[in-house]
N, C-alpha and C positions, 0 to 999 in steps of 0.2 A: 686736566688730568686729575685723577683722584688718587688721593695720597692717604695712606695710615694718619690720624688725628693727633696731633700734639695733644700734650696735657693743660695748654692751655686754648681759651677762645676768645678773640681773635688771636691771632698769631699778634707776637710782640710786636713788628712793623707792619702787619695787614691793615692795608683799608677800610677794614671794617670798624676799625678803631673809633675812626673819624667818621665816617658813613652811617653808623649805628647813633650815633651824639651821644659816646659814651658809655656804651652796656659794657658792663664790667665780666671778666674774664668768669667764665662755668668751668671748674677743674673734673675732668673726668677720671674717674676710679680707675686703678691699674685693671686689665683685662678687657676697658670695655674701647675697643677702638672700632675703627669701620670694620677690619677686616675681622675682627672677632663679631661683631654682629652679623658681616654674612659668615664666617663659620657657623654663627648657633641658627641663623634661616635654613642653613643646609642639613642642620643634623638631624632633625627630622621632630625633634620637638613641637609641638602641639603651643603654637604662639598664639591661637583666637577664644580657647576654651571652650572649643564646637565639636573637637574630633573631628575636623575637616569637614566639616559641613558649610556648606553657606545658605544661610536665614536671607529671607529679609526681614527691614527694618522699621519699623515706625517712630514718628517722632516722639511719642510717648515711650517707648523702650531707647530708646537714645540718648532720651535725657536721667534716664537712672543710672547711663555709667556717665559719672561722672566725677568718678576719685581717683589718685593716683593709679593706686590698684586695679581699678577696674575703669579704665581710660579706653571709649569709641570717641573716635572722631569721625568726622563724616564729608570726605570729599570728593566733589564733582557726581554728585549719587552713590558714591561708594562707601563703606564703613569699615574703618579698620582700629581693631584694640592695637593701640599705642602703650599699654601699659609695659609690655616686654621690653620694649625699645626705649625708656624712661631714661634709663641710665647711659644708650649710647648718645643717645643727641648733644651736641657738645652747643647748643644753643640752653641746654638746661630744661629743667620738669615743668619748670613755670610756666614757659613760653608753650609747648604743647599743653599746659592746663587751660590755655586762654580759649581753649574752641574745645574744653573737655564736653561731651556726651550735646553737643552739636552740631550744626553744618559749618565746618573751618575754613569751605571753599573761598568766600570774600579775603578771609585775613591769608590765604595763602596767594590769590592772584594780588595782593597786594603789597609782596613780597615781604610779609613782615617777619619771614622764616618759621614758617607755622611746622614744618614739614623737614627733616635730611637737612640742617645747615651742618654742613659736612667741611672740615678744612682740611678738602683735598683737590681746589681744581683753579685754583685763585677766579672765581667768575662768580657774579649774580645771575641766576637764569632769569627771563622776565619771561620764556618759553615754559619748563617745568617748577618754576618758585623757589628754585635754590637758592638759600647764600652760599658759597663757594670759598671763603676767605683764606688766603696765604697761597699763592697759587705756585703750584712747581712749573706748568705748563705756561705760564706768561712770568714777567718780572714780578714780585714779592709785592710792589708795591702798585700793582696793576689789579683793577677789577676788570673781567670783562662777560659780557653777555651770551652763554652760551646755551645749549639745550645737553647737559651733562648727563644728566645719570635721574631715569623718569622714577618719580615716586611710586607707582607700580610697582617695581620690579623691586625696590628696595623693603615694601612693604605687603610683598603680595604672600607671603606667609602669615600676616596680621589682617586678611581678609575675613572678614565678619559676615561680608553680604551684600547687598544694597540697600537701599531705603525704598518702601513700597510706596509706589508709585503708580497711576493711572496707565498703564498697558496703553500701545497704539496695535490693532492688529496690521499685519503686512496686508499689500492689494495682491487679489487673484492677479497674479499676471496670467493666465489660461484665459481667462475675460478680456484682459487688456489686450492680447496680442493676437485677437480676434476685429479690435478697432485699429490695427498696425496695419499700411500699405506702405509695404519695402520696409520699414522702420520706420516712415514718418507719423508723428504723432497728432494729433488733430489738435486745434489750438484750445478746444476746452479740455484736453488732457494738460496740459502746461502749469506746474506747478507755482506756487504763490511764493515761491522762495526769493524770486528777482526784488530786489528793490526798486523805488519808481524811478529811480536817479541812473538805474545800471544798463548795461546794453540793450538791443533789442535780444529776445531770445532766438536762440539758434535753437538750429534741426539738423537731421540728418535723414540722408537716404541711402539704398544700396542696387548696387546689380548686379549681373554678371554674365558671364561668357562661357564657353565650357570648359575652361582652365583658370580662370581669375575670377574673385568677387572684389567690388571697387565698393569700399563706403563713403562716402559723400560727406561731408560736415557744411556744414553752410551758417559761419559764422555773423553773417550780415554786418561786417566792419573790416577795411581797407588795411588795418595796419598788422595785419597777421602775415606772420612768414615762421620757417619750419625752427626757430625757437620756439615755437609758440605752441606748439605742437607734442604730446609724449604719448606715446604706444610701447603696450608691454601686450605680449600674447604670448603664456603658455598652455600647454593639451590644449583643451579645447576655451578657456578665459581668455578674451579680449578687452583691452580697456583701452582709451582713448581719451587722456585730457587735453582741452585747449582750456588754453590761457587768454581770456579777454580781456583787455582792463584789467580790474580787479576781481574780476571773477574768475571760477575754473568751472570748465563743462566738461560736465564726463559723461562718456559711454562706457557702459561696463556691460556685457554679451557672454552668455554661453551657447558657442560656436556650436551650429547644430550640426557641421562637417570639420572633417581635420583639413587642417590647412599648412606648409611646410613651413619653414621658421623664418627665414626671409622674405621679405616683403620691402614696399615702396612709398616712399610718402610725396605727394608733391603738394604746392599753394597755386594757388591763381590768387595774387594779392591784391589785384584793381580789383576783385567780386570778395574778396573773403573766401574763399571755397578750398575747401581741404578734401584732398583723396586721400584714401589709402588702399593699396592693392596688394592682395591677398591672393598666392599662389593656392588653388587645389590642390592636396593629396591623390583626389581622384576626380574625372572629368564626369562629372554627372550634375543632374541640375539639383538646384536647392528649391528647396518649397519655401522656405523662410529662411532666414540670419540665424535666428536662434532665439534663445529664453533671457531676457532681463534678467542680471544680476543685480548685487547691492548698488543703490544709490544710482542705480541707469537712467539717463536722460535725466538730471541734476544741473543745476546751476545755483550756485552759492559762492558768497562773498570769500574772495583764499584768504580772508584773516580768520572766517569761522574755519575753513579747512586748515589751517596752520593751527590755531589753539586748540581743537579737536584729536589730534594725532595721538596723543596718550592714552584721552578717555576710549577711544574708536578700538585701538587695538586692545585692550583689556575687556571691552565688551565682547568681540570677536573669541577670545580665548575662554571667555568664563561663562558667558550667555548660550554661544551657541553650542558648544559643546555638549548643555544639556536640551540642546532640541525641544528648547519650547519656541513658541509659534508667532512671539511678537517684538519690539522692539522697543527702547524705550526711547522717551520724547525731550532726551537733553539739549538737544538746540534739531533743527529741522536739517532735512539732508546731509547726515554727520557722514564726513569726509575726510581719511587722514590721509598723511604723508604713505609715500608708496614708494617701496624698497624693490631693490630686482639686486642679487647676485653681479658683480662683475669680478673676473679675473685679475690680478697683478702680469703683469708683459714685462715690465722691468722697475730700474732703483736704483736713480744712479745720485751720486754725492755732489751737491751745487756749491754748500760750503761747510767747513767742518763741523757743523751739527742740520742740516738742511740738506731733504733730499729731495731729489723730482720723480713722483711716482706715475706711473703710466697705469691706467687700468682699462680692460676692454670690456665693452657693453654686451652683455649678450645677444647672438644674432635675430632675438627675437626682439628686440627692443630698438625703439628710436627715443633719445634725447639729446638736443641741444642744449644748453643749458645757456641761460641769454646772458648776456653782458651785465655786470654787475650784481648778478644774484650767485647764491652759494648750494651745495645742497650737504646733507647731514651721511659722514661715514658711521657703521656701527658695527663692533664687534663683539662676542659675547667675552668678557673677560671677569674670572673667579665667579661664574657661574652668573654673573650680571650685567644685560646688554647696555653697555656703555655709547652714548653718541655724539659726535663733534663736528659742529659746522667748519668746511675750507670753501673758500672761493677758486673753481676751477679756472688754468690759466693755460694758456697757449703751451703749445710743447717748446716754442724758441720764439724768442724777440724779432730775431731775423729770418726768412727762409731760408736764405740758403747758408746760416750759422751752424744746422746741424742736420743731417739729409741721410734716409727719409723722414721726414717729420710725417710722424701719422695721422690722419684726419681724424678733423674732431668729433665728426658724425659717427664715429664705430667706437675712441679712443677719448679717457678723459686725464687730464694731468692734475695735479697736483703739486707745489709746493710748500713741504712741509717740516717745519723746522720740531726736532727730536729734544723732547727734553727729560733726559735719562733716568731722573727722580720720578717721573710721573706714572702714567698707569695705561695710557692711552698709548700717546706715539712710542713708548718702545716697545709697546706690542704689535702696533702696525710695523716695526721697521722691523720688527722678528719674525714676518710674512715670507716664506719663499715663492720664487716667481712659480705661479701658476696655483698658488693660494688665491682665496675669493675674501673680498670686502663686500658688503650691502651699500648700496649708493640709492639714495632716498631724491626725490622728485625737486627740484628748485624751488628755492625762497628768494626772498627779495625786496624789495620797493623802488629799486631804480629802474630809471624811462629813459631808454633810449631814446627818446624824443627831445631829452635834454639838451643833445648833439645839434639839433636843429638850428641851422644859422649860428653856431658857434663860431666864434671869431678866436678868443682865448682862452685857454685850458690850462690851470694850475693843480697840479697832484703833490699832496701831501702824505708822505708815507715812511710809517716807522717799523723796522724790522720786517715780519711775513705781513705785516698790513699793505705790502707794496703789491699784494698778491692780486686783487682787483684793478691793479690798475694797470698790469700785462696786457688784459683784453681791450679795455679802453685804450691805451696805447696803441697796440695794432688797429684797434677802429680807427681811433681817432685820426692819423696820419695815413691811413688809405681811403676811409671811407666819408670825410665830413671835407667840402671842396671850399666851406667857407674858412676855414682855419688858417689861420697866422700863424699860431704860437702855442707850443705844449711846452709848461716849464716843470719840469719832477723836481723836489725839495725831496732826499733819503736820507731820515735820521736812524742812525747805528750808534752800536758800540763801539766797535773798532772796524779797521778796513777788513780783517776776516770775514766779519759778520756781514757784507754788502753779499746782497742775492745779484746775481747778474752781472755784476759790472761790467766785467770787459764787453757783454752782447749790448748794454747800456749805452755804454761809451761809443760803440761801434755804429749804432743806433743811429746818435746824436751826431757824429760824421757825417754818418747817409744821407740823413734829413735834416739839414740847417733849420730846422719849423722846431725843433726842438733842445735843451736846453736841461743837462743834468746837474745838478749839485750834492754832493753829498756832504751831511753834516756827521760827526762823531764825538760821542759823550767821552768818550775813554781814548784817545789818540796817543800813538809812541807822541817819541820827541820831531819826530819825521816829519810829521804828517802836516801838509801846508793847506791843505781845505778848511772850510769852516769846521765851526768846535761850540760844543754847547746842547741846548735844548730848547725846544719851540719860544719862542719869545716874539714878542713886542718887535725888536730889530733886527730880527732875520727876517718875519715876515713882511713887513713895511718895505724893506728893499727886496725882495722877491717877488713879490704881487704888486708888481707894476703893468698895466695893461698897454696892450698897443695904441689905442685909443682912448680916448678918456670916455668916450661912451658904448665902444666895445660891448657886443656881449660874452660874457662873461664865466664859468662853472669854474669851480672851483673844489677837488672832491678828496677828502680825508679818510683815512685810514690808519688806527694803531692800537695801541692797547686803549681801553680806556679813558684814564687820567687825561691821553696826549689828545688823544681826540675830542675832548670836552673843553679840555681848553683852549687847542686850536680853533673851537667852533667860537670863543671867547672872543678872543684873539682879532677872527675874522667880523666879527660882528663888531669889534670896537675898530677896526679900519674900515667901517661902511659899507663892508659887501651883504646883499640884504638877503634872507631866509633861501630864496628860488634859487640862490646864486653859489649856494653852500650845499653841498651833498656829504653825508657824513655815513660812512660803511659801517653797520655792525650785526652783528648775529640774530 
């Protein structure tokens, strides 16, 4: 969450204290806080001293601003005078003087707070290069990793221009889709973007019938099923990501007929083969699919499409708007995160600050979102788009604990605890139903392949970090036959602050294979459970396997602090690297 800036930085008990080794507190002048610096982006003041122009930029005009005063920095190909904004950075003038009238991109993906170290959202981004210090949205003394608040938006008033650069022209696709039968592409069309290590590349084809056209995906790998899969179609825009491995394949189509809003997806998972089926508006035949869009028939690494999402969308708004004719060449097949609209359906209260939010997919869209990944909410808030990683979780623990539960193919939940200082969740929880949120494509690193031949399952989870482990819980106990034993370790505040319990507890009834504990830092005089914080002797008697050669996962979840050292913890009781799974944003 992002909070108004104290007058000092770090916060007196912030992280950043200890994290930094030491940088001493930058007092910032009365007036100059966050939300006075987006007051003065909004007023309409002239922050780049262009009249709104955007230049570009060469490296010899880049390095002549280089004074306080007349401060460009230059990041990720962009340039922006930082001289207006001197005074609100509550990291100090120095620290933007260190990449004055050069490219700061290095010392910003290096987190060294080149950029908005803002103390308002207690998080490090290691997504947009934030420090985030004294967070109201986690504990005070919690850092954690999020994708907060993109440097675009906070600085696109200070937009200079770009830096000139060698132009790529775009490919006639009128030539290309003259070499297109049905959509398949010829193998010396196949772009050089696969690595030699990555899957084989996939294709696709299409048909149709005089009411349906079927596109074909033909991933050439076994382990695809319809997580793996995302479709968004509106007017006539088609896109279609699969997720391989590590990579993502997209198709992106301008539909050369209309087609109605719902549609069908299935897998044939022994071939890899993905359809999708696409109702006709009108029964007539098609001479073709349609015209490539951006990035169509792409395959790239999803950590380039994951670190792309910022730069991607500010080219989209600032490039093509003035219709010129090419693109530029920051990393190959630039791919971001992709947002669709969904509806609020309901909000109901789980515990006195944590609610369960329901949201529906549009019926043009298919996403599952796989086991252990997260994807990014965003809303526009005091005129700047704010966004925050949740890990989606089951609608209930149990079926039949709350009925109907709506399926997860149309309907996504949430678990999310409100923290009333901050800037985000009480915005979202000031949504009435039938208000829309943006829910952005899945992030991740965990493999469901993990589950394979699992024998032992230990879940370590503190406060809404239990939130990933809903889904693996329901997997875990339906769908893995070699499983013994799931034990959940839930460290809370007090018995309030427990998500779930009673469907927990209910749970652990049902299925003897399972095994709750909950720990609490803060307990009345009551409370006869365990008490404390992660430690040396809680885990040593918890993380006892059935077997002494058992295998083994063992997956964490918390703020920060708790999950660093947990991962500490586990490593100093010999559970080794493969055996440790560590959740974060």
């Amino acid at each position: 969450m992002l909070n108004v800036p104290s007058q000092s930085f770090p916060a007196p008990r912030s992280q950043q204290r200890v994290a930094s080794g030491g940088r001493s507190k930058v007092p910032l002048k009365q007036g100059r806080s966050l939300m006075d610096w987006i007051r003065l982006t909004k007023s309409g003041k002239d922050l780049t001293g262009l009249k709104g122009r955007l230049i570009e930029v060469t490296e010899e005009e880049l390095k002549k601003h280089n004074k306080k005063d007349d401060c460009w920095i230059c990041i990720r190909g962009f340039v922006y005078n930082v001289s207006p904004y001197m005074e609100y950075h509550p990291g100090g003038e120095d620290e933007l003087m260190r990449a004055a009238g050069s490219d700061g991109t290095e010392l910003f993906d290096q987190n060294l707070t080149l950029l908005l170290r803002l103390e308002c959202g207690g998080a490090v981004s290691s997504r947009c290069n934030l420090f985030l210090p004294g967070s109201s949205d986690s504990p005070a003394s919690a850092i954690q990793v999020h994708r907060w608040v993109n440097y675009e938006s906070m600085l696109k008033e200070c937009l200079v221009g770009r830096m000139a650069i060698k132009p790529a022209v775009l490919k006639d696709y009128r030539e290309e889709e003259n070499k297109v039968l049905n959509g398949m592409l010829p193998k010396s069309q196949v772009t050089d973007t696969l690595a030699k290590e990555g899957p084989s590349y996939p294709s696709y084809d299409w048909f149709q019938t005089n009411s349906l056209v079927t596109i074909a995906i033909y991933t050439k790998q076994k382990d695809i099923n319809l997580d793996s899969i995302i479709v968004d179609h509106q007017d006539d825009s088609f896109r279609a990501e699969t997720i391989i491995k590590d990579f993502l394949y997209l198709i992106h189509i301008g539909l050369s007929h209309e087609v109605q809003e719902d549609f069908s997806v299935r897998v044939v998972e022994s071939v890899g083969k993905i359809e999708i089926v696409l109702k006709k508006k009108e029964n007539t035949s098609w001479d073709f699919l349609g015209h490539p869009l951006e990035n169509h028939n792409s395959l790239i690494p999803r950590k380039d499409a994951e670190d792309t999402y910022m730069k991607n969308s500010y080219i989209r708004k600032n490039i093509n708007q003035r219709r010129e004719t090419f693109i530029f060449t920051f990393s190959p097949n630039v791919v971001g995160l992709y947002y669709r609209k969904c509806q609020l359906i309901s909000k109901e209260n789980v515990t006195h600050d944590t609610r369960l939010f329901c949201l529906m997919l549009p019926p043009s869209t298919h996403l599952q979102v796989p086991i252990g990944q997260h994807v990014y909410l965003k809303l526009p808030i005091t005129g700047t788009e704010i966004v925050k990683p949740y890990t989606p979780v089951s609608g209930s623990l149990l079926s039949e604990f709350k009925e109907p539960v709506l399926p997860n193919n149309k309907y996504i939940y949430f678990l999310i605890k409100i923290y009333h200082t901050g800037l985000f969740t009480p915005e979202l929880d000031r949504l009435q139903i039938g208000d829309f949120v943006s829910v952005s494509s899945p992030e991740g690193n965990f493999k469901i392949s993990k589950f394979q031949e699992l024998e032992d399952l230990f879940l370590l989870a503190a406060g809404t970090g239990f939130t990933p482990m809903v889904k693996i819980l329901n997997y875990a106990l339906t769908d893995i036959p070699s499983l013994r034993k799931v034990k959940l370790m839930f460290f809370n505040k007090t018995e309030d602050d427990i998500i779930w319990r009673s469907q927990l507890e209910k749970l652990a009834f049902k299925d003897k294979r399972l095994d709750v504990e909950f720990v609490l830092s803060a307990p009345v005089s009551e409370w006869n459970g365990k008490q404390g914080h992660i430690s040396p002797a809680l885990l040593s008697e918890f993380l006892k396997r059935n077997l002494d050669k058992s295998k083994v996962l063992v997956c964490i979840c918390g703020p920060v602090p708790f999950t660093e050292q947990g991962v500490r913890l586990l490593q100093d009781l010999n559970f080794s690297k493969n055996e440790i799974h560590s959740f974060t944003a």
